[in-house]
N, CA, C and O atoms as a GROMACS GRO file, in nm:
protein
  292
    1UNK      N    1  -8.584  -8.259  -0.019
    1UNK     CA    2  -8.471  -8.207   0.053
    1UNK      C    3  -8.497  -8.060   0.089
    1UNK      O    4  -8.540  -7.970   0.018
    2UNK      N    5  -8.465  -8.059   0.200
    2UNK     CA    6  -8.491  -7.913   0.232
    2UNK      C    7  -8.384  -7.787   0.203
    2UNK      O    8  -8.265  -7.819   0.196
    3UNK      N    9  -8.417  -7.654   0.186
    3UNK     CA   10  -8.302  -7.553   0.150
    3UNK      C   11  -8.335  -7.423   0.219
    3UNK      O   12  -8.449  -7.376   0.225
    4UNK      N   13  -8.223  -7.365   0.272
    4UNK     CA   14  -8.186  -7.291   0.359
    4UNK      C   15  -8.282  -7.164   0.268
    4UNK      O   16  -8.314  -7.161   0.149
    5UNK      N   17  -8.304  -7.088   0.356
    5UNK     CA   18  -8.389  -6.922   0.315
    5UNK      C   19  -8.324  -6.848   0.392
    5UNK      O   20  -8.347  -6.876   0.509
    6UNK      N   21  -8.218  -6.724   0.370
    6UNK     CA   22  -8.219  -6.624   0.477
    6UNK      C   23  -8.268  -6.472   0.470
    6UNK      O   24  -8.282  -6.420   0.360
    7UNK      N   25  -8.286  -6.427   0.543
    7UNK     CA   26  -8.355  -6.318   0.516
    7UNK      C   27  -8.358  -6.201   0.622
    7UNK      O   28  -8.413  -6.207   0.732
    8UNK      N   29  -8.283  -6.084   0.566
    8UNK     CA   30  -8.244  -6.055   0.430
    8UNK      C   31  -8.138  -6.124   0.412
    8UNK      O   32  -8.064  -6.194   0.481
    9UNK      N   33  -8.147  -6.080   0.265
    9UNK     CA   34  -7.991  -6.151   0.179
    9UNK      C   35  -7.896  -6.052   0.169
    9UNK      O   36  -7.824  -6.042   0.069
   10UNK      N   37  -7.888  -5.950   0.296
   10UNK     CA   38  -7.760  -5.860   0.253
   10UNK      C   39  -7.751  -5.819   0.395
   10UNK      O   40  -7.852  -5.785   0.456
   11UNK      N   41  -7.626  -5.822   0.454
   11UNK     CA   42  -7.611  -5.728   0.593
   11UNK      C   43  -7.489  -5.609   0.553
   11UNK      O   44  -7.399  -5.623   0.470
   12UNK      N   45  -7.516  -5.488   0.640
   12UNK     CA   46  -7.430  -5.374   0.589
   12UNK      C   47  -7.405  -5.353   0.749
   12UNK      O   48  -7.492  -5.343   0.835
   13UNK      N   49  -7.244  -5.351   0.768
   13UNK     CA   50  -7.192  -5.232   0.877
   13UNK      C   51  -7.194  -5.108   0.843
   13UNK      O   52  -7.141  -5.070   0.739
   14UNK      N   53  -7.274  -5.006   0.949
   14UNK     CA   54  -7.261  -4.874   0.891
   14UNK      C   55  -7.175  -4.762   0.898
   14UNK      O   56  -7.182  -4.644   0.864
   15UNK      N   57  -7.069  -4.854   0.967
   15UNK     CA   58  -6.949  -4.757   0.953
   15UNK      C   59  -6.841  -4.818   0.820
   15UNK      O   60  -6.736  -4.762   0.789
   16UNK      N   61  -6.880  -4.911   0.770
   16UNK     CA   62  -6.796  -4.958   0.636
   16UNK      C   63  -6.864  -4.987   0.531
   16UNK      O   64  -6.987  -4.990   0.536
   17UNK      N   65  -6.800  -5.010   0.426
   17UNK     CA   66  -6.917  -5.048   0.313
   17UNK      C   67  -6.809  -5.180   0.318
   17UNK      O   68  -6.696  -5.179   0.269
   18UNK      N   69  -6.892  -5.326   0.408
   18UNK     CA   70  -6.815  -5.469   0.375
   18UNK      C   71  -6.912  -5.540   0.362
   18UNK      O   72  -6.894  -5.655   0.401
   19UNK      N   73  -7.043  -5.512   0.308
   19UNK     CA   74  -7.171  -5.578   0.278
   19UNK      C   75  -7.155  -5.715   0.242
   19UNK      O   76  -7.229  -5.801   0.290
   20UNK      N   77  -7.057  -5.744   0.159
   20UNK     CA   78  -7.036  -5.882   0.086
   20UNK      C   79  -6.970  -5.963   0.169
   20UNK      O   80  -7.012  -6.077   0.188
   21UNK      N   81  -6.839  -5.907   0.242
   21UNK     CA   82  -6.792  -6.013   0.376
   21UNK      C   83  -6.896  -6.018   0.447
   21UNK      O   84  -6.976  -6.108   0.420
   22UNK      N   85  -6.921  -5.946   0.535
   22UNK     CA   86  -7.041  -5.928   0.658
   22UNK      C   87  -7.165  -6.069   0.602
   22UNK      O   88  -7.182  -6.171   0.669
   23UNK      N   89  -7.238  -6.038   0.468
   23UNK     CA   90  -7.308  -6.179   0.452
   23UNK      C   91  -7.280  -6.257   0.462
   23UNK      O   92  -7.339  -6.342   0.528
   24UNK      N   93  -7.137  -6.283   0.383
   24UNK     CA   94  -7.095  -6.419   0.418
   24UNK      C   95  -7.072  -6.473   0.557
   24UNK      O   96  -7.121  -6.582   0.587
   25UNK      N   97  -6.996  -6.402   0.645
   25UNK     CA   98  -7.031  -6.404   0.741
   25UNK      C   99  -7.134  -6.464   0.845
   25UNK      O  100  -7.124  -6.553   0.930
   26UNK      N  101  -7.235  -6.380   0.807
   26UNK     CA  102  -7.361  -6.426   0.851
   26UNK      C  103  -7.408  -6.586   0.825
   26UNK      O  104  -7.431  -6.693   0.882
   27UNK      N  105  -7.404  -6.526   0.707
   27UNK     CA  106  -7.425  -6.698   0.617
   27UNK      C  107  -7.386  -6.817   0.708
   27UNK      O  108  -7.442  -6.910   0.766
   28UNK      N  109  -7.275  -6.771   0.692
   28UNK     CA  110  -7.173  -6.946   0.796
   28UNK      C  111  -7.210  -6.940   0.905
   28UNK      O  112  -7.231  -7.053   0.947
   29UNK      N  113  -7.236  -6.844   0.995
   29UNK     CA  114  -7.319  -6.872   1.126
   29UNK      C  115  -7.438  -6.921   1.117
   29UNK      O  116  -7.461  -7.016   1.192
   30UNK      N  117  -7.542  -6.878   1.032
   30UNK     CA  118  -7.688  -6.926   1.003
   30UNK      C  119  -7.664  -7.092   0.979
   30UNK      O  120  -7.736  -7.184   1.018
   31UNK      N  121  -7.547  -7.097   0.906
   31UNK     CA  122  -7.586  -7.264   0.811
   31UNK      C  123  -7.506  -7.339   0.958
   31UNK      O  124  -7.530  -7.456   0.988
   32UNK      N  125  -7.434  -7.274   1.018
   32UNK     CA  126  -7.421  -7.353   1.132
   32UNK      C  127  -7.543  -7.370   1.252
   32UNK      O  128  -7.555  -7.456   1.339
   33UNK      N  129  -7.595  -7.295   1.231
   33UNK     CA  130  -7.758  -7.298   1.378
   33UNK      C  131  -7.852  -7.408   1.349
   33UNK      O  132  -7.923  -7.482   1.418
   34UNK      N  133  -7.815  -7.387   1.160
   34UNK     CA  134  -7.938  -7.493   1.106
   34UNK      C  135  -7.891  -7.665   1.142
   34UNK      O  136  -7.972  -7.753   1.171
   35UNK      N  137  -7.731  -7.684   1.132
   35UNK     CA  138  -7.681  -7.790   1.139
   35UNK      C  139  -7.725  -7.847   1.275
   35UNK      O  140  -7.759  -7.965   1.290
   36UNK      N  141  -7.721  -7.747   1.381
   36UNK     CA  142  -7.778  -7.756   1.501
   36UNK      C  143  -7.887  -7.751   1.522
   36UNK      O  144  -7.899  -7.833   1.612
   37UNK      N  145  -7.998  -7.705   1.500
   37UNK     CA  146  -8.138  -7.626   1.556
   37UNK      C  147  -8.251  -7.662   1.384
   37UNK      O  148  -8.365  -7.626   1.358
   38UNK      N  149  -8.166  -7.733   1.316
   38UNK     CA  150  -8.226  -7.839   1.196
   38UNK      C  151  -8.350  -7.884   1.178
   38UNK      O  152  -8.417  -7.864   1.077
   39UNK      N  153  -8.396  -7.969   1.315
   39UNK     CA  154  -8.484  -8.003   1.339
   39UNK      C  155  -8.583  -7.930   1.360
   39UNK      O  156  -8.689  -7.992   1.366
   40UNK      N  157  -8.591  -7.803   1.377
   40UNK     CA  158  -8.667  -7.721   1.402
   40UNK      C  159  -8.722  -7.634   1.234
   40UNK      O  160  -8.637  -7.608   1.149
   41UNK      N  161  -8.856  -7.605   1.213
   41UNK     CA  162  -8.870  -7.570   1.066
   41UNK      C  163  -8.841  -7.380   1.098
   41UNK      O  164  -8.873  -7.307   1.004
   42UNK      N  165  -8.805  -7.337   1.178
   42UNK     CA  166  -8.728  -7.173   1.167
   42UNK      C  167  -8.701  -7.180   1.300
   42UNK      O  168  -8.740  -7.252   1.392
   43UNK      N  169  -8.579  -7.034   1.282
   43UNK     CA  170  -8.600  -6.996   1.423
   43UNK      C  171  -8.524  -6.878   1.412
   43UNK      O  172  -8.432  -6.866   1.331
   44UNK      N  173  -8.570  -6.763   1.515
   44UNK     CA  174  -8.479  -6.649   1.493
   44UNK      C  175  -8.302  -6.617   1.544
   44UNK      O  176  -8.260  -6.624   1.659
   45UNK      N  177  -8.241  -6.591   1.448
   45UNK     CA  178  -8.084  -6.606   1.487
   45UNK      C  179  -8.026  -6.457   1.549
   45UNK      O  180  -8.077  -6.345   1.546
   46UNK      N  181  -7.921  -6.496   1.598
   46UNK     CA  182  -7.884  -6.344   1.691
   46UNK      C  183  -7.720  -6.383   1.679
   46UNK      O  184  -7.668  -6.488   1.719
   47UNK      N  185  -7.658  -6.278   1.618
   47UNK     CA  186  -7.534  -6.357   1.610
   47UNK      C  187  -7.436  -6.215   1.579
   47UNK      O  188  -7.459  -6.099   1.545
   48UNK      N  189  -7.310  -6.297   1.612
   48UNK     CA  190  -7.194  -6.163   1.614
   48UNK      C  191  -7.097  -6.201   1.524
   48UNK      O  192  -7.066  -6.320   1.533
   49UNK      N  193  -7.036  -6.132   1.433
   49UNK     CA  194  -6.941  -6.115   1.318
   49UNK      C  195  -6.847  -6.034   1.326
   49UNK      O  196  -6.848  -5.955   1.421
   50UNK      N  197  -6.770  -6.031   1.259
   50UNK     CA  198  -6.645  -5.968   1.276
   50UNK      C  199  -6.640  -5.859   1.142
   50UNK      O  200  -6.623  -5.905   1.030
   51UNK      N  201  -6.656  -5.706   1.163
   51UNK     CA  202  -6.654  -5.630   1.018
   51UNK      C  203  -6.486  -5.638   0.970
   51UNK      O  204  -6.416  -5.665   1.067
   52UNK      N  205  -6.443  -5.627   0.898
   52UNK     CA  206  -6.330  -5.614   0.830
   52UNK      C  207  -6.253  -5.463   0.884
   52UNK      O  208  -6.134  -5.453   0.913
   53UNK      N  209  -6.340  -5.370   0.887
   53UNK     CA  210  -6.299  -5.230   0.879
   53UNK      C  211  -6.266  -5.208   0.777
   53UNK      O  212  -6.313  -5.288   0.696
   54UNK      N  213  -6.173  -5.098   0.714
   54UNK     CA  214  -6.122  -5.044   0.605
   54UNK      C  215  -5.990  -5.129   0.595
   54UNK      O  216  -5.928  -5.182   0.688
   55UNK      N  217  -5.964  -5.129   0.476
   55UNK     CA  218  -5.841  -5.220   0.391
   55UNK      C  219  -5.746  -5.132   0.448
   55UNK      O  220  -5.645  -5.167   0.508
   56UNK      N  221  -5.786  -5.011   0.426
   56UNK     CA  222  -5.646  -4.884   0.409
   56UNK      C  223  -5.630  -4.824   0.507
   56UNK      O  224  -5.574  -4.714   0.515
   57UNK      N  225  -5.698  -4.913   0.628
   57UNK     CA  226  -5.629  -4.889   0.752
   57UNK      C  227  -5.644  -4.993   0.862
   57UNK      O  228  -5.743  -5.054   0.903
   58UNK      N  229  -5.500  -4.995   0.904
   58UNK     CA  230  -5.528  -5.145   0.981
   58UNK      C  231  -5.559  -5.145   1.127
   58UNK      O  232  -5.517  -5.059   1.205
   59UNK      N  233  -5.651  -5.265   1.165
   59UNK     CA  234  -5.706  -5.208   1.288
   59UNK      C  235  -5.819  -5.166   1.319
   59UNK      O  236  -5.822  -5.123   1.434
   60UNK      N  237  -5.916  -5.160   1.263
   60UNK     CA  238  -6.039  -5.044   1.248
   60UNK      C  239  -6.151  -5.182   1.230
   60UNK      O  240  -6.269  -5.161   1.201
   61UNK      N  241  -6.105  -5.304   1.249
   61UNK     CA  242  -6.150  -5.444   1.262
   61UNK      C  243  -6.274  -5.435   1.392
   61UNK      O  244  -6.243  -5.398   1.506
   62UNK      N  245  -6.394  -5.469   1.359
   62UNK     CA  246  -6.474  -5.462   1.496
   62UNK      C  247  -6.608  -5.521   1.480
   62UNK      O  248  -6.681  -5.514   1.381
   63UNK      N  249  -6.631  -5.587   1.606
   63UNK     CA  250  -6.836  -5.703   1.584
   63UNK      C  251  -6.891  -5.643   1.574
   63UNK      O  252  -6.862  -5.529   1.612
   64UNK      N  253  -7.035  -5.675   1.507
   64UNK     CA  254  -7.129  -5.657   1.432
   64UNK      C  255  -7.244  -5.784   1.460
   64UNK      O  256  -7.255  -5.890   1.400
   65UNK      N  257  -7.337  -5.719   1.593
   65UNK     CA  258  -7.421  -5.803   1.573
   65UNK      C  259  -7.567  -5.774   1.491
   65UNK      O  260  -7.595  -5.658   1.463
   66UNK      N  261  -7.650  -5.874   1.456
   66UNK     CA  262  -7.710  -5.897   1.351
   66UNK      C  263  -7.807  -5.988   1.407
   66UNK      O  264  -7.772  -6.093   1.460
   67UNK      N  265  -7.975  -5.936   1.394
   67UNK     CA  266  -8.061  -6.049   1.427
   67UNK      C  267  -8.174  -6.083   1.285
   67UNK      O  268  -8.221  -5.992   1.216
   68UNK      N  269  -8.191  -6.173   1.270
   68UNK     CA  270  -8.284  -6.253   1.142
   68UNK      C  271  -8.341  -6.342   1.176
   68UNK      O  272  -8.348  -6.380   1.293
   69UNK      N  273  -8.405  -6.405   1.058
   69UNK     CA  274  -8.478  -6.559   1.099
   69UNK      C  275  -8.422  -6.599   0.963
   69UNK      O  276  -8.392  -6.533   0.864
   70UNK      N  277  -8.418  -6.754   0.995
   70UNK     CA  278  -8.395  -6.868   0.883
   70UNK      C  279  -8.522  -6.967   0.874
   70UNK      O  280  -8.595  -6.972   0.973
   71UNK      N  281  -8.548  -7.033   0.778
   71UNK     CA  282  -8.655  -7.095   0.756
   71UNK      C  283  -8.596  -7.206   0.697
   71UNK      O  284  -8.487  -7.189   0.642
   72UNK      N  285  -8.660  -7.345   0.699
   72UNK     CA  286  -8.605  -7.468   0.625
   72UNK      C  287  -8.747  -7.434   0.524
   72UNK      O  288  -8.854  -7.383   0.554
   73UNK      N  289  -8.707  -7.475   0.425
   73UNK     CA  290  -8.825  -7.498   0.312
   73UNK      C  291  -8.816  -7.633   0.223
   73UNK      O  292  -8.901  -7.656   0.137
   0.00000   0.00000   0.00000
């Protein structure tokens, strides 16, 4: 059975510290390309996310794109 690799394992907006949303993030877009583009053993992803902004101020919400590769192994 094959298992997802991404790399890196951390994305940072550099106007926030939301490192841990932002991956996840990422994450669910990647495991969706693979559901699609599966058949293929990698390929490089290019994709847009949504940063959170700051908690303690509302609004400050804004994309974040992000390019990587995924690998099936």
């Amino acid at each position: 059975m094959s298992q997802m690799t991404l790399v890196p394992a951390v994305y940072r907006c550099p106007d926030h510290d939301n490192h841990e949303a932002l991956t996840e993030r990422v994450r669910e877009r990647v495991e969706w390309e693979i559901r699609c583009l599966g058949d293929q053993p990698s390929a490089p992803f290019h994709v847009a996310v949504t940063c959170p902004g700051r908690a303690t101020a509302p609004g400050t919400e804004h994309r974040r794109v992000y390019d990587g590769m995924w690998e099936l192994a």
